[in-house]
KOLNU-528331 format. One record per residue (C-alpha): x negated, y negated, z negated; residue in three letters. Coordinates in steps of 0.001 Angstrom, whole numbers, plus 500000, padded with zeros to 6 digits. Example, Ala and Ser with C-alpha at 12.3 -4.5 7.8 and 13.67 -1.06 7.14 Angstrom:
KOLNU-528331
487700504500492200ALA 486330501060492860SER 
This chain:
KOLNU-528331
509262560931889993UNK 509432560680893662UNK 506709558525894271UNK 504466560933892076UNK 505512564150893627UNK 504313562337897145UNK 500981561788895944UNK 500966565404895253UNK 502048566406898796UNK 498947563974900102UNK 496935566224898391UNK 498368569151899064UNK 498240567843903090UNK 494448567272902371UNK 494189571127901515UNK 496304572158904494UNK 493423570457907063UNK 490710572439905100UNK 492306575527905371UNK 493407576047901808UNK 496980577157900419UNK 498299573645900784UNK 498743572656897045UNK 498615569621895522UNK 498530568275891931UNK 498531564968890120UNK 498068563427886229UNK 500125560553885231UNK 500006559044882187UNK 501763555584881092UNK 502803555659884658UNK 499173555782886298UNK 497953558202888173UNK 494885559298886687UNK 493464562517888392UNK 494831563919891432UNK 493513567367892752UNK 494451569553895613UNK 493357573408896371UNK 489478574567896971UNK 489441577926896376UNK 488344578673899606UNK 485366575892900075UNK 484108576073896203UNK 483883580074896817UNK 485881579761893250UNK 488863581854892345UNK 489529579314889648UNK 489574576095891808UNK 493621576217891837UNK 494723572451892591UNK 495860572233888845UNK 492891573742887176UNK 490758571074889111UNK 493152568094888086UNK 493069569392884230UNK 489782569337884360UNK 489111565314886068UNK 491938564655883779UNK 490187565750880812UNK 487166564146881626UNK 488178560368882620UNK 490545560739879386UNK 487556562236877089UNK 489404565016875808UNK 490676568281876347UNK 494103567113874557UNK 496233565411877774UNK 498942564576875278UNK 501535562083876976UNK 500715562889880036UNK 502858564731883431UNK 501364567223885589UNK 503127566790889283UNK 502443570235891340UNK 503836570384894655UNK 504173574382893848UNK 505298576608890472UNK 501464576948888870UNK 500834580942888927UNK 499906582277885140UNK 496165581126884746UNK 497293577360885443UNK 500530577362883303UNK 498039578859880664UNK 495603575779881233UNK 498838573748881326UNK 499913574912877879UNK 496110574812876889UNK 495857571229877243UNK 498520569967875821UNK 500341568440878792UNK 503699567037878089UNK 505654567369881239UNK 505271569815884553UNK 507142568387887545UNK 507245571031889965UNK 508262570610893738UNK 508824574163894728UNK 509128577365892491UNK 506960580344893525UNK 508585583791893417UNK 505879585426894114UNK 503199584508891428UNK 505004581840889407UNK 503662581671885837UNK 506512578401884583UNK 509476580121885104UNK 510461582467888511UNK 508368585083887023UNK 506653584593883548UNK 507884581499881442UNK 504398580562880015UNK 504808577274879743UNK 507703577725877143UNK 507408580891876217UNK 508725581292872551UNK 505687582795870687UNK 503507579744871943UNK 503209576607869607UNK 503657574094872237UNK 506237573580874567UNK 506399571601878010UNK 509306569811879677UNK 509937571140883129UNK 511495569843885830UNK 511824571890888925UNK 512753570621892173UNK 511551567696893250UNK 511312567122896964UNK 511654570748896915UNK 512002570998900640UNK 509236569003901569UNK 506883571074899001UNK 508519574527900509UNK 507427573256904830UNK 504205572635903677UNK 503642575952902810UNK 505914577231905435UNK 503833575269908173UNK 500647576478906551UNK 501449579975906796UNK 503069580191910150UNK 499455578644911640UNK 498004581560909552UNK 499747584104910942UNK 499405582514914672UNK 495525582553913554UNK 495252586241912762UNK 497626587414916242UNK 495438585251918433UNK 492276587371917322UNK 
């Protein structure tokens, strides 16, 4: 799960040196990577281009299918609501998540969408992988923010 989660973090690094929220998301299935996504809200101009929206979607289309049954979503951070809806949407089996996301968490700290009981399908998660790693990304990423704004 590790090794996964790190791919995610490369990602999520690639959307720290654009300037994004620095999130990161892969799709595994069989134990291959098979779509890996990060962040581009801010360079797609697209309120929808949330890391795991984009690696549903390159999932879906290398598979052929909107169904990503057997497969593991790695997400360095909690999806908010509209991507634990797309996670339940699609099917995925499994949501690995590095850090949970008190603020706008939509599989667990604040809704529980991904198993929420009046939805027919249900995902395994697993919160906490290289939590702290996940958690100074974002830390990092919003320190240089702030040190961005005070230096205008």
């Amino acid at each position: 799960m590790k090794e996964f989660m790190k791919l995610a973090l490369k990602e999520a690094e690639k959307a720290f040196d654009k300037g994004e929220v620095p999130i990161g998301a892969i799709i595994v299935k069989n134990e291959k990577v098979i779509a890996k996504a990060h962040n581009q809200k801010e360079n797609l101009k697209d309120p929808t281009a949330h890391a795991e929206i984009l690696v549903i979607r390159e999932a879906a289309k290398i598979l052929g299918t909107w169904r990503l049954a057997g497969c593991e979503l790695y997400v360095t951070i909690e999806p908010c609501p509209m991507c634990a809806g797309a996670v339940v949407q699609s099917r995925i089996q499994r949501l690995v998540i590095g850090a949970m996301e008190p603020k706008f968490g939509g599989a667990g700290s604040i809704f529980n969408i991904v198993n929420h009981p009046k939805l027919n399908h249900k995902i395994e998660v697993i919160e906490g992988t290289l939590e702290e790693e996940c958690l100074q990304l974002m830390q990092d990423f919003f320190k240089r923010l702030r040190q961005k704004r005070k230096k205008k």
